[in-house]
C-alpha angles and dihedrals in degrees: 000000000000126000087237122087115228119214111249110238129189131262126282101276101021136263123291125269122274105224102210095157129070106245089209102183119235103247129161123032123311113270090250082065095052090044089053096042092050082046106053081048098055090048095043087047086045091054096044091049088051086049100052086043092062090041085051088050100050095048095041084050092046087046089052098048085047098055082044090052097047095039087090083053093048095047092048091054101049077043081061107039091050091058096053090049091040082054098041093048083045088054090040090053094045086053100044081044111033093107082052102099118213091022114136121212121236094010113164108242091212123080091230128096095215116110121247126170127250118263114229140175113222096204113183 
């Protein structure tokens, strides 16, 4: 051994490499990809809500001229039906009265001469 120290050096073709960094492959689409794709959905989904919002309107419109248009046929048949319960309970009243000298059917029991209707109870 000699009294001088020799520099270490490295091998004959160098050491290996020291990975320090993660190497994470690039797997899946770019991101510009993944902006245009969410993109092209929202506006599709955009399109289609805008769509289902005209077809709710029209047929909330059409549902609405229909219950104006059948209101007269409705009225004429709560009309009709009125007068056959006003005439039963006429009949009804002739019948339950008829010993009670001096009473009159179908008098109205308010001194008015204005029409109202009479108040009934539909019990099942």
């Amino acid at each position: 051994m000699s009294a001088v120290p020799q520099q270490e050096l490295p091998r004959p073709g160098g050491f290996p490499e020291i990975r320090y960094k993660r190497y994470i492959p690039k797997v899946g689409p770019s991101g510009l990809v993944l902006f245009s794709g969410i993109t092209l959905m929202c506006s599709l989904g955009l399109y289609r809500t805008g769509q289902g919002n005209l077809e709710r309107r029209e047929l909330e419109r059409e549902k609405v001229w229909s219950r104006i248009h059948l209101v007269p046929l409705l009225q004429a048949e709560a009309d009709r039906d009125t007068h056959r319960r006003e005439v039963a309970a006429k009949e009804r009243e002739a019948e339950i009265m008829k010993d009670v000298k001096g009473w009159k059917t179908g008098d109205s029991v308010y001194n008015s001469e204005r029409y109202t209707p009479k108040t009934f109870v539909v019990v099942p």
